[in-house]
N, C-alpha and C positions, 0 to 999 in steps of 0.2 A: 507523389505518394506520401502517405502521412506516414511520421517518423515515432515510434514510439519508446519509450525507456521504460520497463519494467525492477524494479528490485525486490532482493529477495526469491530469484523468479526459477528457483534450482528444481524446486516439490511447491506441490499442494494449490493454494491460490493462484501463486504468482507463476507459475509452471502454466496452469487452464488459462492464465491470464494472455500470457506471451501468445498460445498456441491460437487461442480465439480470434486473437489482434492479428495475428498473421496468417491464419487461415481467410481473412479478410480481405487479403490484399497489403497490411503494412507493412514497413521497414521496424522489423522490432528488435531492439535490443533486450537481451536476455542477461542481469544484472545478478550475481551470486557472486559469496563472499571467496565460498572454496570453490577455487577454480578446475580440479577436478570434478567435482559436481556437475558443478556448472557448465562446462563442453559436453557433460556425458547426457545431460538434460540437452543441450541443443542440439547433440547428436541423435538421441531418441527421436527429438520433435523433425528430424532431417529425413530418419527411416521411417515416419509416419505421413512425408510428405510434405511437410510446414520445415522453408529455410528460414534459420533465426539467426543474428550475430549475438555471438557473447561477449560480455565486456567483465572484466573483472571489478567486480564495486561491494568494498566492505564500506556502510554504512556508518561507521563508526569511526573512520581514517577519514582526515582532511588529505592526508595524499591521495588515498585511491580515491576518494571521489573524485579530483581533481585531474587524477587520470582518465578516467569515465570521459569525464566535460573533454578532454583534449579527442579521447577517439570518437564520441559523436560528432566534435567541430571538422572532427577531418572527413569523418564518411559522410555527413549530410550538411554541414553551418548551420543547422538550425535542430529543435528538438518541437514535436507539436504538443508530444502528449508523454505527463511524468506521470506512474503511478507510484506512488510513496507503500510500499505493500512490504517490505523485508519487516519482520517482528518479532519478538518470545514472548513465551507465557509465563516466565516468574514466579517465584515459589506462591505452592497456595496454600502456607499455614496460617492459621488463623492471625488475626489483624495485629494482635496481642504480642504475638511470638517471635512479629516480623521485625528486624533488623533494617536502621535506615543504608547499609552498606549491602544488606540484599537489594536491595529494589535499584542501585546504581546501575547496575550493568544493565536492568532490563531499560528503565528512563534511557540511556544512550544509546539502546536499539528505536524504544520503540517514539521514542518524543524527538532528541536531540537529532537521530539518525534524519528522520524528515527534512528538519529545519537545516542539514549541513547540505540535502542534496536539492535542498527546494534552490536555497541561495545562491551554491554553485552555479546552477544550470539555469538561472534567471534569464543571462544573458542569448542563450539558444532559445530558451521559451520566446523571447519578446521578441526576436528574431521570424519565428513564426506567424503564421496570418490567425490563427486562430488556436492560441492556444492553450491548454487544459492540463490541470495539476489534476490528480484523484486520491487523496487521502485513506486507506484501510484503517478503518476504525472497526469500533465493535460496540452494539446494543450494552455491551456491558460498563461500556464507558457515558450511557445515556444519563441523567438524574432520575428522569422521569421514568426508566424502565428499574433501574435500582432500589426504587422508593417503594414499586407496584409492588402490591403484596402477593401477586401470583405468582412470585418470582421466589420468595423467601423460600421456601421448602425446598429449591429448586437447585438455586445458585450459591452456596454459601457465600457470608463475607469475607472477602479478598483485598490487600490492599495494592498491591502492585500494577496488577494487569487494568484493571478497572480505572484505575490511578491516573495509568500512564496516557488508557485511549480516553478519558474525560478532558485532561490535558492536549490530546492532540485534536478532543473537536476545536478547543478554544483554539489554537492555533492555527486551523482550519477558517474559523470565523474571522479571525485579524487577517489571515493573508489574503480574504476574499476582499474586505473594505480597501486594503491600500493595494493591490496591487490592479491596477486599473487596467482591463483589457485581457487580464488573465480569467477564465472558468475556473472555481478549485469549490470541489467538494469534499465531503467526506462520507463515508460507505457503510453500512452495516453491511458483510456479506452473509448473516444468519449464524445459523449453528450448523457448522460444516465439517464433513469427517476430513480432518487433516492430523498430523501430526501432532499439532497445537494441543489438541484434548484424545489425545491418543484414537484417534477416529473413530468416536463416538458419535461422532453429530450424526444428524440424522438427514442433512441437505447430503448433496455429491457436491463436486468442485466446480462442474459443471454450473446447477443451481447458485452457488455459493459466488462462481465473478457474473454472474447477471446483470451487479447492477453498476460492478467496476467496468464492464464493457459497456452498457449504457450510456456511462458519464463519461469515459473515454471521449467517448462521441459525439460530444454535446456539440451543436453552435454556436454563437458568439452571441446570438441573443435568448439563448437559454438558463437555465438557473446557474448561479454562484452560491458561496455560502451555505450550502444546505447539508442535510444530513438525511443519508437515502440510503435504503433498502430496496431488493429487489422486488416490490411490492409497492413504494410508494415513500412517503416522506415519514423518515423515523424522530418522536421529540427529541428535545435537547436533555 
């Protein structure tokens, strides 16, 4: 049975995520900071018919990740599939306005948070036969969609959020080159009504992990490195 670890995974994305994956057939962990949430989300997903384990994982704590790695080494020794998906949206005043002690906290969810759980759980990963990191990013963190001027009327300029997931494709792109035998993508899930943007988008949640469940799923001789949308391959 493939084993999976979701963060983040209380609402919104990372909630469709778990459910998807486990309505599948996998072992999926269900990763949220508050752990009342977090039961009361894998309890919903229990009364919907999808059993899920939760694990307590604030993203931001080298303990509790550390915790996290101990309870999956115990229910499975091995981990096939991480999704990196726990994030914020950070203030959105203008570029001008923004304070480099604003945008701390969101970097430590949304950059740093990755990199402490990719690390951690390296050792379960390579322990598995085949297996796959999936990075949540966002088209807002692209260059090439920032630059498009279709976008200007559209998107104001932000520094934070755009910031943080332009830095997490690069980090996405480094840990495909060295980590040899690992899959690790990174996701545009579109413009999807969650919390994030007060649910405005105009995807479902549904539409929105299409292509995090896609790449969940990848082979061992399928793409690395890349940056995908549920439609196909997003620029850099």
């Amino acid at each position: 049975m493939t084993t999976a670890l979701v963060t983040g995974a209380n609402k919104g994305l990372g909630r469709e995520t778990v459910r998807r994956l486990a309505a599948a057939g996998w072992d999926v962990f269900l990763g949220a900071r508050d752990e009342a949430r977090g039961r009361k989300a894998a309890a919903e997903l229990a009364d919907d018919g999808v059993t899920v384990r939760f694990v307590p994982l604030d993203v931001t704590s080298d303990e509790s990740v550390a915790a996290a790695v101990d309870t999956v080494q115990a229910h499975a020794g091995r981990l096939d599939v991480l999704v990196n998906n726990a994030g914020v949206g950070g203030p959105p005043n203008p570029p001008a306005e923004v304070r480099a002690d604003d945008l701390r906290q969101l970097f430590e969810v949304n950059v740093f948070g990755p990199v402490r759980v990719t690390n951690a759980f390296l050792p379960l990963l390579r322990a598995a036969e085949k297996p796959r990191i999936v990075m949540v990013s966002s088209g807002m963190g692209s260059f090439a969609v920032s630059n498009d001027p279709r976008w200007f009327g559209l998107v104001p300029p932000t520094l934070g959020y755009p910031a943080s997931k332009a830095a997490l494709n690069m980090i996405t792109s480094q840990y495909a080159r060295a980590l040899d035998g690992v899959r690790i993508n990174a996701v545009d899930p579109g413009y999807t009504a969650t919390d994030l943007n007060g649910h405005t988008g105009t995807q479902t949640v549904s539409e929105g992990t299409d292509a995090i469940v896609r790449l969940a799923g990848l082979g061992s001789n399928e793409p690395t490195g890349g940056f995908f949308n549920r439609e196909g391959v997003v620029p850099w």
